[in-house]
C-alpha positions in Angstrom: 17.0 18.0 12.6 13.2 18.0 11.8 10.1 18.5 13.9 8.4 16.1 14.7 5.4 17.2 12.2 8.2 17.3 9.4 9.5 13.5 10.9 5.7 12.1 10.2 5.5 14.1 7.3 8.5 12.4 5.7 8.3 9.3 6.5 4.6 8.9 5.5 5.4 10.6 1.8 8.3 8.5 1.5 6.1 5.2 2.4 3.7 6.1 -0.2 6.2 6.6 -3.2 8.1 3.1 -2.2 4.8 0.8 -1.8 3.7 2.7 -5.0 7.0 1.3 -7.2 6.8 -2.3 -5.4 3.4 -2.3 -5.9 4.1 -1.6 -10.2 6.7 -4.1 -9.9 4.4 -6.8 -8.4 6.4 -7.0 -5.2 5.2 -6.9 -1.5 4.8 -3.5 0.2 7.2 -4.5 2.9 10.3 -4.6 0.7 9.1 -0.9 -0.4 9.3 -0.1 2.9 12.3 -1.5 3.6 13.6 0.2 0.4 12.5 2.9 2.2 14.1 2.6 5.5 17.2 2.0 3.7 17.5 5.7 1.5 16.3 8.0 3.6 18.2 6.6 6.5 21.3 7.7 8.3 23.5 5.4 6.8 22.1 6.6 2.6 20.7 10.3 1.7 20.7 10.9 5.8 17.1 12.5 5.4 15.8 10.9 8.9 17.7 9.6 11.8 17.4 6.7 13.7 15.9 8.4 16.6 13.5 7.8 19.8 10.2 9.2 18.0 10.7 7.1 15.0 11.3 3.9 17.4 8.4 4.5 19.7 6.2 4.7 16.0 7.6 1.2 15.0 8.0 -0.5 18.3 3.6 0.5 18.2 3.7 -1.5 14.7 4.7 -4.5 16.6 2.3 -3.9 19.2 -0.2 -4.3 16.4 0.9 -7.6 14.8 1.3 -8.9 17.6 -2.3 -8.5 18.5 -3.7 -9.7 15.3 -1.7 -13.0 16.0 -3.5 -13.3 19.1 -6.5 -12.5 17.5 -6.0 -15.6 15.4 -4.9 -17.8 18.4 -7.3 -20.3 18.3 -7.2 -23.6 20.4 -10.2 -25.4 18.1 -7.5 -24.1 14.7 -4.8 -25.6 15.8 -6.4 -29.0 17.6 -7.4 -30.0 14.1 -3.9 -28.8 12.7 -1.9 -30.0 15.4 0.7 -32.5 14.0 1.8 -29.7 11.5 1.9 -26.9 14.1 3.5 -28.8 17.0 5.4 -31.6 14.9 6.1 -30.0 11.8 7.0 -26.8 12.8 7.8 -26.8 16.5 10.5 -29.3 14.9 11.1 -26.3 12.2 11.8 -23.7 14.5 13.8 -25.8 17.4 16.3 -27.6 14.6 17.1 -24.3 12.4 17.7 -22.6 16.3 20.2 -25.4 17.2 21.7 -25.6 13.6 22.7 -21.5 13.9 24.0 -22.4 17.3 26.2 -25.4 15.9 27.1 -22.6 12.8 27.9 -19.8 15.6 30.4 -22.0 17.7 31.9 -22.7 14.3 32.4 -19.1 13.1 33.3 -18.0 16.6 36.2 -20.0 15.7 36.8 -18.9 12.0 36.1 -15.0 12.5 38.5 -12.5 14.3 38.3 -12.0 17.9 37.4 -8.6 17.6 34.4 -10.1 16.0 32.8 -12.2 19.0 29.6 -14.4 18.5 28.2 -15.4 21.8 26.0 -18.7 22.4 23.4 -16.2 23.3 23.9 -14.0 19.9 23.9 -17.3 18.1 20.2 -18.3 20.0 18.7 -14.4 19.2 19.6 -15.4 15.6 18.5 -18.8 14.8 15.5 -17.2 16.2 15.3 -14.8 13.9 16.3 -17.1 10.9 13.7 -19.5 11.8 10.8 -17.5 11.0 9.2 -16.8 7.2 7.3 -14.0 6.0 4.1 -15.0 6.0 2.8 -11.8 3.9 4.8 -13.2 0.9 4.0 -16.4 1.7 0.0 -16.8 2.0 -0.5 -14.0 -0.9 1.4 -16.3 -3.2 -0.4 -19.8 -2.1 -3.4 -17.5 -2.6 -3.0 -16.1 -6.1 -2.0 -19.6 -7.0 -4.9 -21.2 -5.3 -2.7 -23.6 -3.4 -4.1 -22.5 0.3 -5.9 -25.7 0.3 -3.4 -28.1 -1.3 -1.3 -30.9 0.8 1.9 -28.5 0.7 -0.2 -25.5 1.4 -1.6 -27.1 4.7 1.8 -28.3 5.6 2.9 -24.9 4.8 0.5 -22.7 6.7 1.4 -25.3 10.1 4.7 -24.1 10.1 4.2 -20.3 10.0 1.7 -20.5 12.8 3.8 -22.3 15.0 6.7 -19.7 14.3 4.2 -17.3 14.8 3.1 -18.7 18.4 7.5 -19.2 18.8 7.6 -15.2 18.9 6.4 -15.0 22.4 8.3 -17.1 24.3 11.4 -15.9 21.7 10.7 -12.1 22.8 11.0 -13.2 27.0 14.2 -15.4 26.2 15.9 -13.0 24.2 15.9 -10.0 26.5 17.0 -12.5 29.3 19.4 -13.9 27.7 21.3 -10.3 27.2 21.6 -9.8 30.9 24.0 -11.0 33.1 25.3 -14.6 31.9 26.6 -15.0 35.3 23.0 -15.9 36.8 21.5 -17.1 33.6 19.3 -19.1 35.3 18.0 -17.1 37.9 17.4 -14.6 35.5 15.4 -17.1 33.0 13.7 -18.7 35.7 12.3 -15.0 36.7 11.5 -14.1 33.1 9.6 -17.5 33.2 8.0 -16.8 36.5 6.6 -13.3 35.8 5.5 -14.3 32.7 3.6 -17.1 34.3 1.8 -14.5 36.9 1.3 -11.9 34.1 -0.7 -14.1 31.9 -2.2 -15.7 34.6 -3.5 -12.6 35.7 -4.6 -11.0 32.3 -5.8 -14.8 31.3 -7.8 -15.7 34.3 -9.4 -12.2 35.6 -9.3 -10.6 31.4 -11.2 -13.9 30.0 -14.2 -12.9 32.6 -14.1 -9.0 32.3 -12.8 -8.7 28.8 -16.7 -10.4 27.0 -18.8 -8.2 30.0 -16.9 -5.1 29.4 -16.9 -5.3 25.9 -20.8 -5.8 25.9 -21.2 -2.8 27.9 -19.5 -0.6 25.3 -21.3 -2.1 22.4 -24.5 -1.3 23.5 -23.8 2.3 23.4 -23.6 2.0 19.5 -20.6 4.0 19.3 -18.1 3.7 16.6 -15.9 5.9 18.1 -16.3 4.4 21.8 -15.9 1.0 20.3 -12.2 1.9 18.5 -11.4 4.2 21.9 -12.1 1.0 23.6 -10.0 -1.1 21.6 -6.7 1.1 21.4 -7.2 1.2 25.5 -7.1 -2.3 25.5 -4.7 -3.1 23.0 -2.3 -0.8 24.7 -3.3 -1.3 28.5 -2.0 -5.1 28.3 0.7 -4.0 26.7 2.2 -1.7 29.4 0.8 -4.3 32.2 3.3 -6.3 30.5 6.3 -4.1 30.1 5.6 -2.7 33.9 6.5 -6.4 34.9 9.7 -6.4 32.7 8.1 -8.3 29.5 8.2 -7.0 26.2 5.2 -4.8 24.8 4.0 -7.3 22.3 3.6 -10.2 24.4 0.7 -8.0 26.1 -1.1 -7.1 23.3 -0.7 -10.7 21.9 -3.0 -11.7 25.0 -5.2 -9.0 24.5 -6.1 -10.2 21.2 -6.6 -13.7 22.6 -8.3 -12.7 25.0 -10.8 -10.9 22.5 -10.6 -13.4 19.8 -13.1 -16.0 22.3 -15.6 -12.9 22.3 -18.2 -12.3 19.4 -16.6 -9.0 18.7 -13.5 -11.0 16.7 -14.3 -9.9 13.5 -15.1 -6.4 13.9 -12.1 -6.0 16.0 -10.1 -7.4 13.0 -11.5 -4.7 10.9 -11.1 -1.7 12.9 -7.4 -2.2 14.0 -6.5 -3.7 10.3 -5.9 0.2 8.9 -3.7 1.0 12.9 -1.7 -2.4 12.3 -0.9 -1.9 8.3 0.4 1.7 8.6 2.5 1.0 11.6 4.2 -2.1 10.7 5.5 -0.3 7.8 6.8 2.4 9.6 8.4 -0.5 11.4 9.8 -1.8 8.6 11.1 1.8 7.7 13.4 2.0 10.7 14.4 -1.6 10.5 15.7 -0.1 7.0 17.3 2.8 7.9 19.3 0.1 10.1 21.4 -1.1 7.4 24.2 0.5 7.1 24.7 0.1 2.4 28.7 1.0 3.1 29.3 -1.4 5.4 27.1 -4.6 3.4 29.0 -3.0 -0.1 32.4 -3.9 1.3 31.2 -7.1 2.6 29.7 -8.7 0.1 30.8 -11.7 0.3 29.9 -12.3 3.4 26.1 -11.2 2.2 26.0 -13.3 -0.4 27.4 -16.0 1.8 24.7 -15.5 4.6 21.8 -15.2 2.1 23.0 -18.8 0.0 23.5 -21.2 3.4 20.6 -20.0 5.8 17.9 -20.2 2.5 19.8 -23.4 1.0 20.1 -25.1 4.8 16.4 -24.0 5.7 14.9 -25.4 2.2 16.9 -28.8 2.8 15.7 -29.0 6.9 11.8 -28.0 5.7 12.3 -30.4 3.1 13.5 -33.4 5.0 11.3 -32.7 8.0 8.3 -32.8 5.7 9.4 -35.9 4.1 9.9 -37.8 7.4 6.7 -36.3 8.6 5.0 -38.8 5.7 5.0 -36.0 2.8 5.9 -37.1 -0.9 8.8 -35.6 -2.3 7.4 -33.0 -4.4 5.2 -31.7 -1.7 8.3 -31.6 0.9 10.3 -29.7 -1.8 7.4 -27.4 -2.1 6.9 -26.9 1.5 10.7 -26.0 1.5 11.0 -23.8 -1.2 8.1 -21.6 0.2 9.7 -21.4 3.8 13.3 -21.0 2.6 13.2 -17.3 3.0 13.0 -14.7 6.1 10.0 -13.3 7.8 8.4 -10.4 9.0 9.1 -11.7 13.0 12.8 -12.2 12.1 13.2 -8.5 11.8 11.1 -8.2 15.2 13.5 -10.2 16.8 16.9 -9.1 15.3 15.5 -5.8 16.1 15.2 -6.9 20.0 18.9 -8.3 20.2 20.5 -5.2 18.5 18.7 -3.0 20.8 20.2 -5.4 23.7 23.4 -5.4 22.3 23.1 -9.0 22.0 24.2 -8.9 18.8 27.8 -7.0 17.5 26.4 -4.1 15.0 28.9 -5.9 11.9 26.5 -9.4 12.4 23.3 -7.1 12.5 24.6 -5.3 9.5 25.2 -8.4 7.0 22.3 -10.8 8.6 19.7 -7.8 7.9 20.8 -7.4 4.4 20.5 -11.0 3.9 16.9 -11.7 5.1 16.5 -8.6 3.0 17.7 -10.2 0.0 16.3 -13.5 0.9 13.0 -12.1 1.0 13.2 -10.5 -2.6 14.2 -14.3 -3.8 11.0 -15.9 -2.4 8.4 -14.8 -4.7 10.6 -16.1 -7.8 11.2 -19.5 -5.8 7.7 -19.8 -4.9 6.5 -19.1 -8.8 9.0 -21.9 -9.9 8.3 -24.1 -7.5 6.7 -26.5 -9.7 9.6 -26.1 -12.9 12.1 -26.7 -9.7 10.5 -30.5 -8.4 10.0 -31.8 -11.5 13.5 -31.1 -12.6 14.7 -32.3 -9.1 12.7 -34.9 -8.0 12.7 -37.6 -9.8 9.3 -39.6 -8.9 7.1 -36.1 -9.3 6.5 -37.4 -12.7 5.5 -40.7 -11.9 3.5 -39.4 -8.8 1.8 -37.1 -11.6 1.3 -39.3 -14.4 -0.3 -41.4 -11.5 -2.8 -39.0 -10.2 -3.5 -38.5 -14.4 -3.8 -41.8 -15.1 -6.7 -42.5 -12.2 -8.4 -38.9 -13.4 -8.2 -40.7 -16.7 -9.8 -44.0 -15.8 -12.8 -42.3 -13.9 -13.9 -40.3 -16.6 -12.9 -42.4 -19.7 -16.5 -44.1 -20.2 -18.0 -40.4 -19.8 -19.8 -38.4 -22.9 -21.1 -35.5 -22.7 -20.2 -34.7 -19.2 -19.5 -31.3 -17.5 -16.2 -30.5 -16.2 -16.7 -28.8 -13.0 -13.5 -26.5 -11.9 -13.7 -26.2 -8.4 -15.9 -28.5 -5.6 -16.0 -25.7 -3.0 -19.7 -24.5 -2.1 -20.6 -23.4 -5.3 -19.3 -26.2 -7.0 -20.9 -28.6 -5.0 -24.8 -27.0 -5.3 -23.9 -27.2 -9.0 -22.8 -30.7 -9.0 -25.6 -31.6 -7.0 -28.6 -29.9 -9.8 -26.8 -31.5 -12.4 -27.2 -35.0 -10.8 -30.6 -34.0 -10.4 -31.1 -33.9 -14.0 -29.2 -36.7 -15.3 -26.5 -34.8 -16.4 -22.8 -36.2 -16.1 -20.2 -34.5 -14.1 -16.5 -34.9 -13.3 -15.1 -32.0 -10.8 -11.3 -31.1 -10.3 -10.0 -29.3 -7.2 -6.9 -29.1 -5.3 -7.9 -29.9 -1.5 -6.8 -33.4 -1.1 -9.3 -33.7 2.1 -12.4 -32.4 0.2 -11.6 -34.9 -2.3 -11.2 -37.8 -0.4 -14.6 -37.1 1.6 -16.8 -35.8 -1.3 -15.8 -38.5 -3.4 -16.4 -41.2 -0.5 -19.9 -39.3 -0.3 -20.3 -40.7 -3.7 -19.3 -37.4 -5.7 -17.5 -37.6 -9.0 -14.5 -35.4 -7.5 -10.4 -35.7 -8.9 -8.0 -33.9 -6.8 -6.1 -31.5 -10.0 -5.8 -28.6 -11.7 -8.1 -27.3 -13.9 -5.4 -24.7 -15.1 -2.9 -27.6 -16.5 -3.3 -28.9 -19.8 -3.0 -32.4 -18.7 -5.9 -32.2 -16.0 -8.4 -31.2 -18.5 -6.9 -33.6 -20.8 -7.3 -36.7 -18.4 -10.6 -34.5 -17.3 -12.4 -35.4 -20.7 -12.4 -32.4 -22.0 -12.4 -33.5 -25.6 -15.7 -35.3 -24.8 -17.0 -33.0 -22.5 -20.0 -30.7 -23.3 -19.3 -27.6 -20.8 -16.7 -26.5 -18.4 -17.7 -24.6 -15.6 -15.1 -22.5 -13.8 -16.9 -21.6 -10.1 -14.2 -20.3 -7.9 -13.8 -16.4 -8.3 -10.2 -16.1 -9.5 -9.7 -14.3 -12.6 -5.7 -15.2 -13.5 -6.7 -18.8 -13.2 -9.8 -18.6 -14.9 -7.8 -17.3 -18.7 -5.4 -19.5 -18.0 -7.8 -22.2 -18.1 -10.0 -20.6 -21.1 -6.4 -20.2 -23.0 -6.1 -23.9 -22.6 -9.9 -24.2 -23.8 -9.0 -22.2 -26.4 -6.0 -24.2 -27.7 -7.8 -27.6 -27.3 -11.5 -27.3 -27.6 -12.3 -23.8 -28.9 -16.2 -24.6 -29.3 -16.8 -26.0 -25.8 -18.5 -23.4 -23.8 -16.9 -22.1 -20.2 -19.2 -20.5 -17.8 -16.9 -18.4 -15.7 -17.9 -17.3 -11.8 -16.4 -13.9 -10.9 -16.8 -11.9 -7.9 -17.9 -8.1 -9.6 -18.1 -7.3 -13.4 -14.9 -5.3 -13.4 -13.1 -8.5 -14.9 -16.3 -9.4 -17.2 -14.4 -7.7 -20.3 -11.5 -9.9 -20.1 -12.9 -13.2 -19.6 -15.4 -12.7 -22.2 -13.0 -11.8 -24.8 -10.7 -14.9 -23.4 -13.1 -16.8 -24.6 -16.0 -17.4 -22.2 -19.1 -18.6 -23.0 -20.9 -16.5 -19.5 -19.5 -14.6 -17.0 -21.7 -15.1 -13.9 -20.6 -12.3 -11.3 -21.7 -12.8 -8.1 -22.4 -9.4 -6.8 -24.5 -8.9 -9.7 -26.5 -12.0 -9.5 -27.2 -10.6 -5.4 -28.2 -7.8 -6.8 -31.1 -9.1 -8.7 -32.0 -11.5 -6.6 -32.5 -8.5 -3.7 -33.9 -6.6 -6.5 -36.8 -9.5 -6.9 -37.5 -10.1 -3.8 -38.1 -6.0 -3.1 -40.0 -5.7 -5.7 -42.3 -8.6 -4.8 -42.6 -7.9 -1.4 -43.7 -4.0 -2.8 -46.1 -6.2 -4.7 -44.8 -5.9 -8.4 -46.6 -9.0 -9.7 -43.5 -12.3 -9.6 -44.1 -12.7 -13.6 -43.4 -9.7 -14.1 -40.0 -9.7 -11.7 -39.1 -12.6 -13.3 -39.3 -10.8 -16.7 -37.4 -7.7 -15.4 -35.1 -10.1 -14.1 -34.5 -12.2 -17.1 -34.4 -8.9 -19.6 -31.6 -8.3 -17.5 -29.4 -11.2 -17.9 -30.7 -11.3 -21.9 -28.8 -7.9 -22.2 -25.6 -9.6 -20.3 -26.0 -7.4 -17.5 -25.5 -4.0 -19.2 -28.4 -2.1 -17.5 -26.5 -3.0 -14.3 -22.6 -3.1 -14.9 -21.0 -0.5 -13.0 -22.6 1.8 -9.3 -22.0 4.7 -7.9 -19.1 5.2 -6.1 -18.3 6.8 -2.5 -15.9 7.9 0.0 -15.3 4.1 0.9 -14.1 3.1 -2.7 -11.7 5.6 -2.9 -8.6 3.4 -3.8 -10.6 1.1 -6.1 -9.8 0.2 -9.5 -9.4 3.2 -11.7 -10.1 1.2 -14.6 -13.5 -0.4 -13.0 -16.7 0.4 -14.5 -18.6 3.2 -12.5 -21.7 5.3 -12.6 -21.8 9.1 -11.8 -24.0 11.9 -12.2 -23.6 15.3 -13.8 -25.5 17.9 -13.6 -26.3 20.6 -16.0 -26.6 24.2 -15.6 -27.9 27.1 -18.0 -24.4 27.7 -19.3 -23.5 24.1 -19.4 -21.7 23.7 -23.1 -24.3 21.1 -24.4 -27.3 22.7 -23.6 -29.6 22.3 -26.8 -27.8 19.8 -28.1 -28.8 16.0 -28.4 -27.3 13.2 -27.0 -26.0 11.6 -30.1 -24.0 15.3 -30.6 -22.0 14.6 -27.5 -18.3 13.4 -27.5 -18.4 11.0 -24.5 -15.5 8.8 -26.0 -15.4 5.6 -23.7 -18.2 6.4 -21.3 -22.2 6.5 -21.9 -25.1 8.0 -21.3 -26.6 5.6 -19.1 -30.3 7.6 -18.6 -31.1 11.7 -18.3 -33.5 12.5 -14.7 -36.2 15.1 -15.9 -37.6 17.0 -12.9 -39.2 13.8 -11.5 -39.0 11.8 -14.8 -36.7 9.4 -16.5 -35.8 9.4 -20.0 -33.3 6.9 -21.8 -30.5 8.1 -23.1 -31.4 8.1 -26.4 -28.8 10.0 -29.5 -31.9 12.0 -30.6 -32.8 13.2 -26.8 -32.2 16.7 -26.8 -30.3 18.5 -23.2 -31.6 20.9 -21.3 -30.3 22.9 -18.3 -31.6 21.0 -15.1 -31.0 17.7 -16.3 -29.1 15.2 -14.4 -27.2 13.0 -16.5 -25.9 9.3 -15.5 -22.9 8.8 -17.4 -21.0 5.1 -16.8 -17.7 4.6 -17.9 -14.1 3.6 -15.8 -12.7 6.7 -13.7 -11.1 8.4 -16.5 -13.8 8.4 -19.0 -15.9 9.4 -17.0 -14.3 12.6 -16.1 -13.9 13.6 -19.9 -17.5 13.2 -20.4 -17.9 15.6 -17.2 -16.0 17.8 -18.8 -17.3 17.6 -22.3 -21.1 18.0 -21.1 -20.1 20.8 -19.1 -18.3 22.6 -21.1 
């Protein structure tokens, strides 16, 4: 039995090691977690048991998730989104419940009695069955830059609305467990509590939550401020449990409550880190539930439950989509994405286990299935596209449509840019080019951005700048530049290895975000790599130095030596305590320095073996000389080495002997 101390201790090391190999193998911490939960649990190496101090850590997890929903509860968010949220997926969630239900009464039929499946078990699982993870989910639309798309819309509807179905879910649920007798009575009093509760925190909080919040920001305390927070997070969250709720349905109107104050965004900051490392302890113990013997000599039956649920969910998504007005391909990628299970279903399942809503066997093979199910999404999702086209059989001819119009706008264009992108950036470019005469034709993937930029007049497609036949239909054989200005780097080389194979002398100017990626892109192929940190830099740079009064030609020389050298005088900063996590391989700055019995001492600069790093400049008392092969050392120097993390650190050691 371990301490407490040796509880946290474990669980913590063995959280790091499992997000460490997910992470390496491209998958999403929470499976590591789960991996987790799963070996060192009671039912695998029996390192940690399922007991009361690892529950009371994970049921604050869900405390914590639950507030971040509420903190992105917004009534103007889902006004504009609201035949997605409260069609699309309110009919998502209600159909996949009654379709479990309908399965249940089936099986209650085809299993042993010994094996009993209640209406209510049934109802606590279709609950759990209807949600999606929306961390595998939104990181994937993400990376592919398909947030914005038709599916991606339709897709991001749905998982709000299951997550706004997890609060009335988690005051049915424990209801429903009690005595079926008086099933009514008892709902009816779960409804009416719930009713005065959020009445109560709604009505009195919304007034004393913005004045009470004010007061503790103007004592410009960090510390107060997160105090303050934590009270509140957790405050509602007993206020609710004291009235026979659940824990998360208070903290998810505490961070309503907050998200209509001005404080929204730093809240989201501060309890980010509390929320993170808690849900994964979460996840842990919902691991160290599964019981590997038990889902081994089933297997079957795991498969069985990970095939129907994810092949029944795509096909309901799918057709609900479709008769919600979507074409095919986007209702098949709406369903592909959702198919899987979700963080909430574990939240739930979690609930009617510890009710004994649910017999342990059904908890047993479910779990391992939304497991399992989870692990498939990300391949799904990746395939998506390879999977419509070879399934649906107008995609093509919706395709070669969309091509063919891209094709006809841009057919009697020379010369022309190819803008990648029509966000903010793309549009202040398009706008200069017009300016001066110069032809553009822009590609981006938000169907509404299209349709109103181009009614504005704009020369805007909706496609894909990273698929050959976009660029094709784009011009790009007549085009004179490409200019890629959203920051993505995995897009942007998949687009310059299309440049590359098609037009290898039209220059790309690539946006980035930082010059850690600047390498890459330039040896992909790119013309310029314009990152946007960098370009702040200067700018605050020039305006500094003018407001100091360094005469503005002279700035503007400074400015432009700078870019001339392609940013080399200014690739790479000093890092601190807040980048400790970053990038080993990013370019940094650090300074060393050197003492009387330092090993290069007397020796120039050009004598040094700094193998991958450099010798960016050498601070001389209160001078600064270049760092120039024929500068000779002394002790007292500071030298500024730049280099990644590693390079840097054999330089150290090499100067110091």
């Amino acid at each position: 039995m371990f301490s407490p101390l040796e509880l946290t201790l474990l669980l913590l090391g063995s959280a790091v090691l499992g997000v460490v190999a997910f992470r390496m193998l491209h998958l999403p911490p929470m499976l590591g977690y789960l991996a987790v939960g799963i070996l060192i649990g009671p039912n695998a190496l029996g390192l940690a048991d399922d007991s009361h101090a690892t529950h009371a850590l994970a049921e604050f997890g869900v405390v914590f998730l639950m507030f971040s929903i509420g903190l992105e509860f917004s009534l103007p968010k889902l006004k504009s989104m609201r035949s997605d949220v409260f069609g699309l997926g309110m009919a998502q969630v209600g159909l996949t419940i009654v379709a479990t239900l309908a399965f249940g009464w089936l099986m209650a039929r085809a299993l042993p009695p010994s094996i009993h499946i209640s209406w209510q078990a049934a109802f606590a699982l279709g609950g759990a069955l209807a949600m999606s993870s929306t961390a595998i989910v939104v990181k994937m639309l993400t990376e592919r830059l398909e947030l914005e798309s038709e599916h991606g819309r339709k897709i991001i509807g749905i998982l709000l609305f299951q997550d706004i179905a997890v609060v009335p879910l988690l005051i049915l649920i424990p209801a429903l467990a009690k005595n079926p007798d008086n099933l009514l009575v008892t709902l009816g009093w779960a409804a009416l509590k719930a009713v005065v509760v959020l009445v109560v925190l709604l009505f009195f909080g919304q007034k004393l939550m913005r004045g009470w919040f004010t007061v503790v920001v103007k004592r410009r305390s960090q510390e107060l401020f997160m105090l303050n927070l934590l009270l509140v997070t957790l405050g509602a969250a007993w206020i609710t449990e004291r009235a026979g709720l659940s824990l998360a349905l208070g903290a998810f109107v505490a961070g309503m409550l907050i998200s209509e104050t001005e404080y929204k965004h730093q809240v989201e900051e501060d309890i980010k880190p509390f929320r993170d490392v808690l849900l994964g302890l979460f996840f842990i113990t919902i691991g160290m539930l599964l019981n590997v013997r038990v889902v081994l000599e089933n297997w079957w039956l795991v498969l069985l439950l990970l095939v129907l649920p994810v092949a029944l969910k795509f096909a309901l998504i799918a057709g609900l989509a479709k008769l919600f007005g979507s074409s095919d391909g986007v209702s098949m990628r709406t369903g592909l994405a959702l198919a899987q299970a979700g963080e909430f279903g574990f939240v739930l399942l979690n609930v009617a286990g510890g009710m004994e809503l649910v017999d342990p066997f059904v908890i047993q093979v479910v779990l391992a299935s939304m497991v399992l199910s989870m692990l498939v999404a990300p391949f799904l999702i990746e395939h998506s596209d390879k999977l419509v086209l070879k399934f649906s059989s107008n995609e093509w001819m919706m395709q070669s449509l969309n091509l063919t119009k891209l094709a006809a706008r841009t057919m009697s264009t020379q010369k022309h840019v190819i803008v990648a992108g029509f966000g903010r950036s793309g549009q202040s470019l398009a706008t200069l080019l017009q300016e001066e005469g110069i032809d553009y034709h822009a590609l981006d993937l938000d169907p509404t951005r299209v349709q109103e930029a181009r009614l504005a007049g704009a020369s805007v497609s909706y496609g894909d700048a990273a698929r050959r036949e976009s660029l094709v239909a784009a011009g790009i054989y007549r085009a004179s530049a490409l200019v890629i200005t959203y920051a993505s780097t995995p897009s942007a080389l998949k687009v310059l290895h299309l440049v590359h194979e098609m037009a290898p002398t039209l220059p790309v100017i690539v946006r980035s975000h930082d010059d850690s990626d600047l390498d890459r892109l330039k040896a992909a192929g790119a013309a310029e790599v314009v990152p946007e940190l960098m370009e702040g830099s200067l700018m605050l740079a020039s305006h500094a130095l003018v407001m100091l009064g360094v005469p503005l030609r002279k700035v503007v020389h400074r400015v432009q030596a700078a870019r001339e050298e392609r940013y080399a005088s200014l690739r790479g900063y000093f890092h601190g305590i807040s980048d400790v996590g970053d990038d080993t391989e990013a370019t940094r700055l650090h300074t060393v320095t050197l003492t009387e019995a330092s090993n290069c001492v007397g020796r120039t600069v050009g004598e040094l073996d700094v193998e991958g790093a450099e010798v960016m400049a050498i601070r001389r008392g209160k001078g600064r000389l270049e760092g120039a092969p024929g500068t000779v050392l002394e002790a007292g120097d500071v030298v500024v080495l730049r280099g990644n993390a590693q390079a840097v650190a054999r330089a150290e050691h090499q100067l110091l002997g």
